[in-house]
C-alpha positions in Angstrom: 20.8 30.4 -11.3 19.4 31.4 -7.9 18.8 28.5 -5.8 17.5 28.7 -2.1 17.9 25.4 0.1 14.5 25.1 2.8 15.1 22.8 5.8 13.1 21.5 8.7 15.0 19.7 11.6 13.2 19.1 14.7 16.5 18.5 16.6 18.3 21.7 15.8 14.5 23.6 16.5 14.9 24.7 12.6 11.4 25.3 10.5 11.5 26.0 6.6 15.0 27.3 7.5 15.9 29.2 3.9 19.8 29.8 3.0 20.9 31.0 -1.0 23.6 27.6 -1.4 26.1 28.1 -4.2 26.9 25.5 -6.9 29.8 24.5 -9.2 30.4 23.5 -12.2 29.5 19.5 -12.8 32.9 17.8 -13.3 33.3 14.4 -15.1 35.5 12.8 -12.7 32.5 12.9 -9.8 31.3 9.8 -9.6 30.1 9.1 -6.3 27.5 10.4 -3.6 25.2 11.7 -6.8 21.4 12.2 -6.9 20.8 13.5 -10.7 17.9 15.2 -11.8 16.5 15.4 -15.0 14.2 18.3 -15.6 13.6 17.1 -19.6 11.9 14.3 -18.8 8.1 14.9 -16.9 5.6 12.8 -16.0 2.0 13.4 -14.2 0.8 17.0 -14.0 0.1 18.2 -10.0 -3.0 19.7 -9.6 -2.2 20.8 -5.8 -1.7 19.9 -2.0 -4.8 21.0 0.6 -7.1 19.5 3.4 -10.3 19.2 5.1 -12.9 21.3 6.1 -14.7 19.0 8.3 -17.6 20.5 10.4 -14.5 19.7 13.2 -12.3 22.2 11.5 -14.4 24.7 11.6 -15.5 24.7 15.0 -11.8 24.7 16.2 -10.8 27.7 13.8 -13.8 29.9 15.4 -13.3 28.8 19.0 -10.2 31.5 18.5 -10.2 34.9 18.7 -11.1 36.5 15.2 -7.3 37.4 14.6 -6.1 34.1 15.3 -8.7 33.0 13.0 -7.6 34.9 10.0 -4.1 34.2 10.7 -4.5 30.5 10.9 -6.3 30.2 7.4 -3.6 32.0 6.4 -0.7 29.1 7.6 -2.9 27.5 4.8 -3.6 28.7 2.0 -1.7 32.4 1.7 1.0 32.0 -0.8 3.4 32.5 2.3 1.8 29.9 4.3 1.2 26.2 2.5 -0.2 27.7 -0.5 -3.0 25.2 -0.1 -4.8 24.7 -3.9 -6.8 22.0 -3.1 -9.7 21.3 -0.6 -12.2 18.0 0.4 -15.5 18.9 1.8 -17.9 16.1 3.6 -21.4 15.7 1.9 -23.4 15.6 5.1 -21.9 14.6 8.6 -18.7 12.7 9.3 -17.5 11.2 12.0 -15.6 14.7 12.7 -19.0 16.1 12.8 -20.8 16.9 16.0 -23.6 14.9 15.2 -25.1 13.1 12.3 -27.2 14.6 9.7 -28.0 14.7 6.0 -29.3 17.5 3.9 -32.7 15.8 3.3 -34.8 13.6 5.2 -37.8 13.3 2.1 -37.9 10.8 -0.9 -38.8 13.9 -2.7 -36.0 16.0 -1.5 -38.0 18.6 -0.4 -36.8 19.7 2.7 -33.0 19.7 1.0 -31.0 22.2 3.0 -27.4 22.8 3.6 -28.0 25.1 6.4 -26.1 23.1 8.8 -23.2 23.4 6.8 -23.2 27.2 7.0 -21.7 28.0 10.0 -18.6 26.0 10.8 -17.8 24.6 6.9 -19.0 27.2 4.5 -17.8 30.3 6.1 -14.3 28.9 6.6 -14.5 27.9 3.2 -15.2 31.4 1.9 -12.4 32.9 4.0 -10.2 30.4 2.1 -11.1 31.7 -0.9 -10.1 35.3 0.1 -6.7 34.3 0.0 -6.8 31.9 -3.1 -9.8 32.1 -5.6 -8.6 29.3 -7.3 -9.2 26.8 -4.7 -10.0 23.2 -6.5 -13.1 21.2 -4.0 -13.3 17.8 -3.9 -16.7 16.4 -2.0 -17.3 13.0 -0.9 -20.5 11.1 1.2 -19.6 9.6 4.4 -23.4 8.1 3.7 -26.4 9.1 1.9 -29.6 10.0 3.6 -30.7 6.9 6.3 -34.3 6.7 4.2 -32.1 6.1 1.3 -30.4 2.7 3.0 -31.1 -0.8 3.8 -30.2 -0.1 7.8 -32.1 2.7 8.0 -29.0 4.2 9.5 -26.4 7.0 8.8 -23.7 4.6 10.7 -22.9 1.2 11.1 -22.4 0.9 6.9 -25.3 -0.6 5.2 -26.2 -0.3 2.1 -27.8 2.2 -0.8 -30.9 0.7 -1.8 -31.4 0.2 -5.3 -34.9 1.9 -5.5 -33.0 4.9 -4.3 -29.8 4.9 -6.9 -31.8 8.2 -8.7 -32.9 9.8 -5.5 -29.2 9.5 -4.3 -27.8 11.2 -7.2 -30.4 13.8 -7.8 -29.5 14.2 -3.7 -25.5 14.6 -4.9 -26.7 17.4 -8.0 -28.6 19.5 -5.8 -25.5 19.8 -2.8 -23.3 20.7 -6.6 -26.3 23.5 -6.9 -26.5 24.8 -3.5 -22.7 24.8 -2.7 -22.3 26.8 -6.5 -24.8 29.5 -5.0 -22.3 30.1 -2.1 -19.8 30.2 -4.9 -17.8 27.3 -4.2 -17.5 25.4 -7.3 -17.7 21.5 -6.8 -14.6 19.9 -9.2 -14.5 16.5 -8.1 -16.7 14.2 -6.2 -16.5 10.7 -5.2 -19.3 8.0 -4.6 -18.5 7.0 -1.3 -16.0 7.4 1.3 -14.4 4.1 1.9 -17.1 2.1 0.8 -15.1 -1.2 2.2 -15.2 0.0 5.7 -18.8 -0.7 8.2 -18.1 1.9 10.4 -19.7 3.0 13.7 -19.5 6.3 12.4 -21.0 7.6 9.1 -20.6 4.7 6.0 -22.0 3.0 3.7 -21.1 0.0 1.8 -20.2 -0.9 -1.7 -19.2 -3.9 -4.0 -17.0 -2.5 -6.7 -20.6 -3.8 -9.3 -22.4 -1.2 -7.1 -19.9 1.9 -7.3 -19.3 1.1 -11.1 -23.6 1.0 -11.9 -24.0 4.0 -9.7 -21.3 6.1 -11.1 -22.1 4.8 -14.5 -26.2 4.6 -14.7 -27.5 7.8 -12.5 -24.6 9.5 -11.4 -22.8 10.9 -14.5 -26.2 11.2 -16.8 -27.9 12.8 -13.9 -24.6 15.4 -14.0 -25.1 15.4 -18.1 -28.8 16.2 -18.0 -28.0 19.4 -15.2 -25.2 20.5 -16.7 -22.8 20.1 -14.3 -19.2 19.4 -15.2 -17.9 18.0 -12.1 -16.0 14.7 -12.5 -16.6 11.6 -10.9 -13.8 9.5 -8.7 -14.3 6.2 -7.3 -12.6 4.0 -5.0 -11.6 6.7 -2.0 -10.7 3.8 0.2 -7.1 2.3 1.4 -4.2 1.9 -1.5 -3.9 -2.1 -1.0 -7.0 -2.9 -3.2 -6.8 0.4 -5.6 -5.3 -1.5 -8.5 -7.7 -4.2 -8.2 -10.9 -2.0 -7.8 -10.2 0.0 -10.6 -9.7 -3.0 -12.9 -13.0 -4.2 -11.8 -14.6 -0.7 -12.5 -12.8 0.5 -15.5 -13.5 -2.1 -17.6 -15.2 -1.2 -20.5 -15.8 2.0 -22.7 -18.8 3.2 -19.9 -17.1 3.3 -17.4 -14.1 5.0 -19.2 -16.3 7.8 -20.2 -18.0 8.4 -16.7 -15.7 8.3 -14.5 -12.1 10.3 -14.2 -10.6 8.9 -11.6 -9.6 7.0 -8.3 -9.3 8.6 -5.2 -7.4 6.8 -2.0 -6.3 6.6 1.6 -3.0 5.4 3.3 -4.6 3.8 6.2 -2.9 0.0 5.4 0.7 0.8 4.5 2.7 2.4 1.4 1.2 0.0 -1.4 3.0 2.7 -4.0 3.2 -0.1 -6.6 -0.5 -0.3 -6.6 -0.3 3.5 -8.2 2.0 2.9 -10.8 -0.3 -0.1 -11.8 -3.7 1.6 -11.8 -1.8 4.7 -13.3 0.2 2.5 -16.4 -2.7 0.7 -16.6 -5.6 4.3 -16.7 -3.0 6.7 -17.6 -5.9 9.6 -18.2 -7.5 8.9 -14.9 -6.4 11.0 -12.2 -5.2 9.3 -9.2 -5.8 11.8 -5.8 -5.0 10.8 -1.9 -8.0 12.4 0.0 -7.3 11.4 3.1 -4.4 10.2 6.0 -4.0 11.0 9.6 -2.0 9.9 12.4 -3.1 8.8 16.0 -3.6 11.3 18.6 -0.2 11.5 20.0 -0.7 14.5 22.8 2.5 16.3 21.5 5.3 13.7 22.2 8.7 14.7 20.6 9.1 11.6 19.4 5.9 10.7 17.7 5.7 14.2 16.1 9.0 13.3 14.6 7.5 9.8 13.3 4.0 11.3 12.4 5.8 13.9 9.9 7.9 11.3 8.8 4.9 8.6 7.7 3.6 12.3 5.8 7.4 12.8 4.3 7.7 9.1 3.0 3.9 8.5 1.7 3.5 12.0 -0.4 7.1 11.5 -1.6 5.8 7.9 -2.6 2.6 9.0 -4.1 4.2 11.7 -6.1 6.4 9.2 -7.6 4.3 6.4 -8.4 1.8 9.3 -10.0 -0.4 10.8 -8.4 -2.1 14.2 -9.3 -2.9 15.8 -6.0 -2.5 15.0 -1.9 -5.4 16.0 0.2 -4.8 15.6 3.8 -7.4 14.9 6.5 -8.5 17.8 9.1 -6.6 20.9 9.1 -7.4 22.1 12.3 -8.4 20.0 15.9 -8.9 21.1 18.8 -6.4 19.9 21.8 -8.1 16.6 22.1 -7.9 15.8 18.4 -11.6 16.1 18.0 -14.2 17.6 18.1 -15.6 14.0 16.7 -19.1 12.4 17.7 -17.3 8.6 18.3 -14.4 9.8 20.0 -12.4 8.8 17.0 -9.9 11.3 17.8 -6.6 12.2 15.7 -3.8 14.3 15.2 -3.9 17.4 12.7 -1.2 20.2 11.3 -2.8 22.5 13.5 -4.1 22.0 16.8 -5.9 24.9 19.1 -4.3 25.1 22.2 -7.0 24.6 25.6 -7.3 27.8 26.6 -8.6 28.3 23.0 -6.7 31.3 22.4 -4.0 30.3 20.4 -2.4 27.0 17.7 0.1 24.9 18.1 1.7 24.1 14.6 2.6 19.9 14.6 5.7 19.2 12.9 3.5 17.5 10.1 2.2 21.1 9.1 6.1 21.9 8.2 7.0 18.2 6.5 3.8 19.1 4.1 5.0 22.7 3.4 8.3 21.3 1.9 5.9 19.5 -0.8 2.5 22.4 -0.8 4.9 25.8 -0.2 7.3 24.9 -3.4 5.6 22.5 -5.8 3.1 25.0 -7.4 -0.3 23.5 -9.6 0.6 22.8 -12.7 4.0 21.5 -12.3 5.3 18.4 -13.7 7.0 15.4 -11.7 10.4 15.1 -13.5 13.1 12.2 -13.4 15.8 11.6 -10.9 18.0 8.8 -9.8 19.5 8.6 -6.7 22.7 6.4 -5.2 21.1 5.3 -1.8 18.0 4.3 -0.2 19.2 6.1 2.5 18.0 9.3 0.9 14.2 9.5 -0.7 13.8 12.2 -3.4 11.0 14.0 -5.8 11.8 16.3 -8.2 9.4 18.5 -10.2 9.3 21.4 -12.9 6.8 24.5 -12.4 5.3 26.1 -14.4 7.2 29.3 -14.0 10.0 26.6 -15.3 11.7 26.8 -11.5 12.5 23.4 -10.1 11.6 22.2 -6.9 13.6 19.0 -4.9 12.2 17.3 -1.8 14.7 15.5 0.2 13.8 13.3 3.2 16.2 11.4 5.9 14.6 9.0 7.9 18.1 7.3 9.3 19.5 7.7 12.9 22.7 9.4 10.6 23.7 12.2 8.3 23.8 11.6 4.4 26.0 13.6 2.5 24.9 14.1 -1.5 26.6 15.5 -4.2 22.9 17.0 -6.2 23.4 17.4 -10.1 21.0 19.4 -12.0 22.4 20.1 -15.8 26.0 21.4 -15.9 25.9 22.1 -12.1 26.4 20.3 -8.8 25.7 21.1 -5.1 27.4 19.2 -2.9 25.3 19.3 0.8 24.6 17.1 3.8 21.3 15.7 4.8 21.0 15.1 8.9 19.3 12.4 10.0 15.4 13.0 10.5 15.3 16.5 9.4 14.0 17.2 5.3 15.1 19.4 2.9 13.8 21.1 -0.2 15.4 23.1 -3.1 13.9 25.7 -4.9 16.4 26.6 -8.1 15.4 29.3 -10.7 
């Protein structure tokens, strides 16, 4: 068996640092120091790891030279770089937009155009899809069109009006139909992005009742009657009320058959146990984290170490507790964390440097890779137990029957482990703050 170690450690200034490690035959009398893994049991079934193309993205990538351009997508989604599978498109302006707009400003939908989108999100997009045809897109509203709400406003939340619950949807099948002609395929959608949260950027409110009718009544029949296949998530809001939202939106055989999932952010804190409820209790729905990001921390040490660290411990969290895929926020900013229309600056993978010719790549981009790079769609999570907390561990099966191991050290001290996979054992050391992943075929 050839198995190849990968490390990142800040400290020592190493970056998916491969050796070949050689391993020994297990011996009964070890006892202590042992993570085992299972590869005969699996669980969930990962459909990928991607990212955002905001409007924000977009313009960042093309403010580079054209070479730099290409190269960058390729950090993403080339089977060298993050081998990306999985991607979340905005349905109209965000707040990492440069300004708000919708597609259609007519009850009759009329004037429906995705021009706008064209320039800075499609064509980034498409070059994406060079590398990887197989790219899975996930879409979501920050807010439908202003006509469309009770505030008469894309911001500030408000409300879909009821009057408008077919208008909206018919609004949601013809951006399915005019993405497909730029042959990007819509997979997944979800009603609302963070429909808890009146923001003072795009956003739009609903009560669990209001998600669950719209998603039930016009959404997915309005889908039936154009043929479109794409499934409907709900939720896409923090973790802490997941559980509780999809009880109150599953509940009967409806909503079962409309809609095929929940969709989430990590914005309040881990809340894990909330996806091993909502999965034990829905185990057919899919369970996907669209979106995380960190404060803009203008490149201290420190708080890059810390910002990959919060990405390490949630996505080994998430994976555990069963989820199906981990979409991160924006995969490109500019040096300021933006651009964003309310300043609501952040942190991303990549940032462009300010003279605009060149990227910086955050440490976050390489804490990701160590989950994206060797954890391949269509691999199954697979059992482990472990001896400390000090240590947190995944574990999955590819399809290519290859295992993959994540390893992640959050401690101010080194961890030695002794790992035990069938009839073998690898004994190694984990330093603090650095992680670690195996690849064994």
């Amino acid at each position: 068996m050839e198995i190849k170690k990968i490390e990142t450690n800040y400290k020592r200034n190493m970056f998916f640092h491969e050796t070949k490690v050689k391993s020994k035959a297990y011996q009964e009398k070890l006892e202590n120091q042992i993570i085992n893994i299972y590869p005969e049991i699996t669980y969930q079934t990962i459909l990928g790891f991607g990212g955002a193309f905001t409007e924000a993205t977009g313009i960042s990538i093309k403010k580079l030279p054209s070479e730099k351009q290409e190269k960058v997508i390729k950090e993403y989604f080339s089977k060298d770089g993050l081998n990306y599978s999985v991607g979340r498109l905005p349905i109209g302006s965000s707040d990492f937009s440069l300004n708000s707009y919708s597609y259609s400003n007519k009850p009759d939908l009329s004037d429906f155009s995705i021009e706008k989108d064209k320039d800075y999100i499609i064509q980034i997009v498409q070059s994406a899809q060079k590398l990887n045809s197989n790219i899975q897109f996930l879409a979501s509203p920050w807010s439908p069109p202003k006509f469309m709400k009770s505030n008469k406003m894309l911001v500030l939340g408000g409300k879909l009006l009821e009057k408008y619950n077919q208008t909206f949807a018919n609004y949601l099948v013809k951006y399915i139909n005019f993405y497909k002609n730029e042959g990007i395929n819509i997979n997944y959608i979800t009603v609302q992005n963070e429909p808890n949260a009146l923001q003072i950027w795009e956003s739009c409110l609903y009560s669990a009742k209001e998600e669950a009718n719209f998603a039930i009544n016009y959404l997915f029949p309005t889908f039936k009657t154009n043929n479109i296949n794409t499934k409907i998530l709900i939720w896409d809001h923090n973790k802490e009320k997941l559980f509780t939202r999809a009880m109150q939106e599953l509940n009967n055989n409806q909503a079962l058959e409309a809609i095929s999932g929940i969709a989430f952010h990590w914005y309040t804190g881990d809340h894990f146990e909330n996806i091993s409820l909502t999965h034990d209790a829905f185990p057919g729905k899919l369970l996907i984290h669209t979106e995380g990001c960190t404060g803009y921390s203008k490149f201290n040490p420190n708080d890059e170490v810390k910002n990959a660290e919060i990405y390490g411990h949630d996505i080994l969290g998430d994976l555990n507790s069963g989820i199906n895929a981990y979409i991160d926020w924006n995969m490109v900013l500019d040096n300021k964390g933006g651009p964003n229309h309310k300043l609501n600056y952040c942190n991303s993978p990549i940032m462009i440097n300010k003279e605009n010719n060149d990227y910086i790549k955050n440490l976050t981009f390489y804490y990701i890779g160590h989950f994206s790079k060797y954890i391949y769609p269509g691999a199954k999570r697979i059992a482990f137990s472990k001896f400390t907390n000090n240590i947190e561990v995944t574990a999955f099966k590819n399809p290519d029957t290859s295992i993959a191991i994540v390893l992640l050290n959050r401690n101010d001290f080194n961890v030695e482990y002794n790992l035990c996979i069938n009839d073998i054992v690898m004994h190694d050391n984990l330093d603090s703050h650095a992680i670690v992943s195996y690849l064994l075929k």
